[in-house]
C-alpha positions as CSV (number, residue, x, y, z in Angstrom):
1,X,-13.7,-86.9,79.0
2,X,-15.1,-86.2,75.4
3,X,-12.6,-84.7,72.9
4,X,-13.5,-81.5,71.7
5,X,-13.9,-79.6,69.1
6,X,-10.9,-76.6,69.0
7,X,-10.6,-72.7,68.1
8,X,-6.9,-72.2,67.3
9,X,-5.5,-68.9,67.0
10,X,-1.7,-67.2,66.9
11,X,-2.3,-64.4,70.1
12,X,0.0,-62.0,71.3
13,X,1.0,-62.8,75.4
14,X,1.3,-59.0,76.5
15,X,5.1,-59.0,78.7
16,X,7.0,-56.0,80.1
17,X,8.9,-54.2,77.8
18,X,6.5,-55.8,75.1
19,X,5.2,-59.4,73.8
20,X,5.7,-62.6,72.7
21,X,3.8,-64.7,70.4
22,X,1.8,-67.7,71.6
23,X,-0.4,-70.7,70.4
24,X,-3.9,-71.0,71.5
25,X,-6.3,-73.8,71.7
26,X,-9.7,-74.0,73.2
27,X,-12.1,-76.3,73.5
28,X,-15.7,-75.5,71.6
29,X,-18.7,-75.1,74.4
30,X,-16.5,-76.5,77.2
31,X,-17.6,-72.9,79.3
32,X,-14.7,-71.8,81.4
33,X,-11.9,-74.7,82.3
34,X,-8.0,-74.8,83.2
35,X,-5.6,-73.4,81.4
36,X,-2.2,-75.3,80.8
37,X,1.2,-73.7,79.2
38,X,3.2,-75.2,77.1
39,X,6.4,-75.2,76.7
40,X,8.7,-76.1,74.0
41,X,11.8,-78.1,73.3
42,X,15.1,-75.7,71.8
43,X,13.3,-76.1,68.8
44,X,10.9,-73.5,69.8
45,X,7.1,-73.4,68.9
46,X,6.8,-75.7,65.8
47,X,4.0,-77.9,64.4
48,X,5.0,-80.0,67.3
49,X,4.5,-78.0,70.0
50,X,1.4,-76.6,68.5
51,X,-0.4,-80.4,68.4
52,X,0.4,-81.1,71.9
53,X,-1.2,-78.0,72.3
54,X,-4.3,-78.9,70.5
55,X,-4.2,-82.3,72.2
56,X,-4.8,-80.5,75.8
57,X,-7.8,-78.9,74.2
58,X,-9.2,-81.6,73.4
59,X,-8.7,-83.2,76.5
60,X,-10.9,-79.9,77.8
61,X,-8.1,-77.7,78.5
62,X,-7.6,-74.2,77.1
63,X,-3.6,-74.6,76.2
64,X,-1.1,-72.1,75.3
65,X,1.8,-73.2,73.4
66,X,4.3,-70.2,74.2
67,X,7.6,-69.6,71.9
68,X,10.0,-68.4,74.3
69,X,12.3,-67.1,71.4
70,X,9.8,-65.2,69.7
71,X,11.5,-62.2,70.4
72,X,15.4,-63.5,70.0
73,X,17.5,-61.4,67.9
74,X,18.8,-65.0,66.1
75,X,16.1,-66.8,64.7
76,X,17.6,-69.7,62.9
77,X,17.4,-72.3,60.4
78,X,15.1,-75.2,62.0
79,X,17.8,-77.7,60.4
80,X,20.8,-76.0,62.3
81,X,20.7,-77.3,65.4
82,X,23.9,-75.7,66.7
83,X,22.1,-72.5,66.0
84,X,19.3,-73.9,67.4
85,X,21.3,-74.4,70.6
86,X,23.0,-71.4,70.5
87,X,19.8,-69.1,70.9
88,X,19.0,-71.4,73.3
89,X,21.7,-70.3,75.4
90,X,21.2,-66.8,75.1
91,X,17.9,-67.3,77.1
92,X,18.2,-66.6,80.6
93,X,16.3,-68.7,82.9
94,X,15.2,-65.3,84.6
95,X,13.8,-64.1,81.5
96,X,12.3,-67.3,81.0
97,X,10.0,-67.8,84.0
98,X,9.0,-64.1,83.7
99,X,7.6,-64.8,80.6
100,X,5.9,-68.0,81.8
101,X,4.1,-65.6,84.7
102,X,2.9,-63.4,81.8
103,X,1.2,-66.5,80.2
104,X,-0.3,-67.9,83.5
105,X,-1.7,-64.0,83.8
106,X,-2.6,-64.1,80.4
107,X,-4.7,-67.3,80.5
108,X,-6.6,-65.7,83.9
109,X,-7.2,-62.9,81.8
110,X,-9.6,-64.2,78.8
111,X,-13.3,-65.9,80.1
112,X,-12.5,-69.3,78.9
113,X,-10.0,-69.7,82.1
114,X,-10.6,-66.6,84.2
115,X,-10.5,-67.9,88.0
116,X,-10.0,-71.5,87.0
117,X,-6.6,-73.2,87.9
118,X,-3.6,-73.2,85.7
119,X,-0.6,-75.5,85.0
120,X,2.2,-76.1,83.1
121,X,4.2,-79.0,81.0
122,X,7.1,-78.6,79.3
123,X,9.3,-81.0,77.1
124,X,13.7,-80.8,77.6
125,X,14.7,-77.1,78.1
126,X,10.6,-76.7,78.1
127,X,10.5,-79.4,80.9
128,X,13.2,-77.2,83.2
129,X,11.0,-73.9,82.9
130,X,7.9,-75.4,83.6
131,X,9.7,-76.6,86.9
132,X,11.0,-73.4,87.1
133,X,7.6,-71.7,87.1
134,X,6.0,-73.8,89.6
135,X,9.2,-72.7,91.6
136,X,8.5,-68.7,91.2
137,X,4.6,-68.3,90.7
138,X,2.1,-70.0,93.3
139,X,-0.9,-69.1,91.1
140,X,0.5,-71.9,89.2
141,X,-1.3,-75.2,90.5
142,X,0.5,-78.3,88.9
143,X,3.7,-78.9,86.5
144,X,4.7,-81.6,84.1
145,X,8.8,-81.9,83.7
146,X,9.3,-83.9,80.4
147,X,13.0,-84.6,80.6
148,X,13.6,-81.5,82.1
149,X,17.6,-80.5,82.4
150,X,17.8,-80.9,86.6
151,X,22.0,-80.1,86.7
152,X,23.0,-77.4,84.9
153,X,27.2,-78.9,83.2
154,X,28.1,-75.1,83.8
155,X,26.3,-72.1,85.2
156,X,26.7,-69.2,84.1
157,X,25.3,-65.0,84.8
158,X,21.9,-66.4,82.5
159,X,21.9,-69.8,83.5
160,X,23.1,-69.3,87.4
161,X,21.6,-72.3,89.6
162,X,20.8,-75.6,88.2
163,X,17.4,-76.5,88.5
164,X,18.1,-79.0,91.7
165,X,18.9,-76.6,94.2
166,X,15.5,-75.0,93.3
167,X,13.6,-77.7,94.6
168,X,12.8,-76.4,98.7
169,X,11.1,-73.5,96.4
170,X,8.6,-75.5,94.3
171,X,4.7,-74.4,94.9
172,X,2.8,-77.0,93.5
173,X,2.8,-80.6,92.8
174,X,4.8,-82.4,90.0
175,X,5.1,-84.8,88.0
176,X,8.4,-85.7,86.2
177,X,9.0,-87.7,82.9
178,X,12.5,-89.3,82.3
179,X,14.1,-91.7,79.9
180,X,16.9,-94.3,81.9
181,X,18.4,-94.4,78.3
182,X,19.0,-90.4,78.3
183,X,22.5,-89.2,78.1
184,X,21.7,-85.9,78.7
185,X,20.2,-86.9,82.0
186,X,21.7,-89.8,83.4
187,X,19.7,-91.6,86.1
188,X,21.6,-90.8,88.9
189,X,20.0,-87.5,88.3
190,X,16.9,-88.2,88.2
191,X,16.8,-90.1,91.8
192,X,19.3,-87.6,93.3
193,X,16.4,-85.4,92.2
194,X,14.0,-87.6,93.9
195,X,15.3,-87.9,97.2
196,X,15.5,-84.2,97.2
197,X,11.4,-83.6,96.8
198,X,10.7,-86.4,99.1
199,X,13.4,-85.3,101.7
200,X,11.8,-81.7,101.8
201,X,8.1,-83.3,101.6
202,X,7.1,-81.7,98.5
203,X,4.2,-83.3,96.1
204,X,5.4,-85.3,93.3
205,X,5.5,-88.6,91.0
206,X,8.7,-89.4,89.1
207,X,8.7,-92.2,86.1
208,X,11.6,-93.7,84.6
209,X,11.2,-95.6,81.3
210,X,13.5,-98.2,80.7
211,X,14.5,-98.3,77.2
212,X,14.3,-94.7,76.0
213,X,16.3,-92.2,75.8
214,X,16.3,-88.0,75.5
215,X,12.3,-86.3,73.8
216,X,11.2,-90.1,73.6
217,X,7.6,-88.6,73.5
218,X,8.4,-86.2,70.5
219,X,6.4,-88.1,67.6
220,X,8.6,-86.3,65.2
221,X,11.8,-87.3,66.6
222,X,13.8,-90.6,65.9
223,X,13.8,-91.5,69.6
224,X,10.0,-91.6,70.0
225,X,9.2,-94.9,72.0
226,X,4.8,-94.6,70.8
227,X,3.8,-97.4,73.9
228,X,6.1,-95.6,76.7
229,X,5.0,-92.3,75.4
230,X,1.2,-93.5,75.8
231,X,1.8,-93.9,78.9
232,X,3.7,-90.8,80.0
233,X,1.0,-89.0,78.3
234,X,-1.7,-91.1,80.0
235,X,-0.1,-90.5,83.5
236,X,0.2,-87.0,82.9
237,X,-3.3,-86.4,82.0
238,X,-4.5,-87.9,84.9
239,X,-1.9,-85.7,87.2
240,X,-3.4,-82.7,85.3
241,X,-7.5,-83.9,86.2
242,X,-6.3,-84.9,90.0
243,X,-4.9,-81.4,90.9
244,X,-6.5,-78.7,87.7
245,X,-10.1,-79.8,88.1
246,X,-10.4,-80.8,91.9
């Protein structure tokens, strides 16, 4: 497909109780296409998030880069990353997905989407609520894990089942991205998680890449790995045209 042009705009995602700021990016006289969310790393919605944003519109898609903590009490330093991690914390997965359903209804709301498919991707603690979503919403058509946490170390009243046991609830197809280097999600991991999707017959792709570790596709981030990341990114893509535009 042709890249295309972009409108980008800062838009308000309308939630109950209120709102939450988002990113948006469409592609100039594509007519109506899919949507995709996306969702950020415990960083939040930085310049980072917003050019994998612009990327999906330019691949055709109209993208929505959400910031989950837009309406946290704590919004911290972006160089304090245990203050980073800390609001992370505070975010209950409940809250999370909730929010995520607003943005799918959101994006079936404006013209540039309105009855045309939407999916999700999501990078680390992005990765695990776009998993999430496809779990809770079956308006949403396909999801891209990107190192998403899939065992919880502790559970806890916000955070109360990890992501695993989840899996006999996911809607849609997905496709997972994992680094066998990543010591936040150690391989074993990733094929218990395997067996469990194939054991309960859902639709999915899982790739391992040897050699890299945790946000290797983060172009920002010391553990970027450019040729795996061209790849994930390629595969991806392609996942998103197979089940988005069929």
């Amino acid at each position: 497909m042709a890249s295309f042009e972009i409108d980008e705009t800062m838009v308000d995602v309308p939630v109950a109780g209120g709102s939450f700021r988002a990113f948006r990016a469409i592609p100039k006289g594509a007519g109506a296409q899919p949507g995709i969310i996306v969702v950020h790393e415990f960083h939040g919605l930085n310049d980072h998030i917003k050019d994998v944003t612009r990327r999906l519109a330019r691949e055709g898609y109209v993208a929505l880069g959400v910031d989950l903590f837009s309406r946290a009490e704590d919004q911290p330093d972006p160089a304090d990353t245990q203050a980073l991690f800390r609001r992370m914390q505070k975010l209950s997965d409940e809250e999370a997905v909730e929010d995520l359903v607003a943005a799918e209804n959101y994006l079936h709301s404006i013209p540039q989407v309105g009855a045309r498919r939407v999916g999700a991707i999501g990078f680390s603690i992005g990765g695990t609520y776009a998993y999430l979503l496809g779990c809770a919403d079956e308006m949403v058509r396909a999801v891209a894990s990107c190192y998403g946490t899939i065992t919880y170390a502790t559970t806890n009243p916000l955070k109360p089942i990890s992501p695993i046991e989840k899996a006999d609830n996911l809607l849609c197809p997905l496709i997972g991205i994992f680094g066998a280097e990543d010591p936040l999600i150690p391989v074993e991991q990733v094929r218990e998680f395997e067996e469990r999707l194939r054991g309960l017959g859902k639709d999915f792709e899982i790739h391992v890449y040897p050699g890299c570790g945790h946000a290797f596709l983060n172009d920002t981030r010391e553990n970027h790995r450019p040729e795996a990341a061209r790849d994930a990114w390629s595969k991806t893509i392609r996942f998103f045209a197979k089940h988005l535009r069929a």
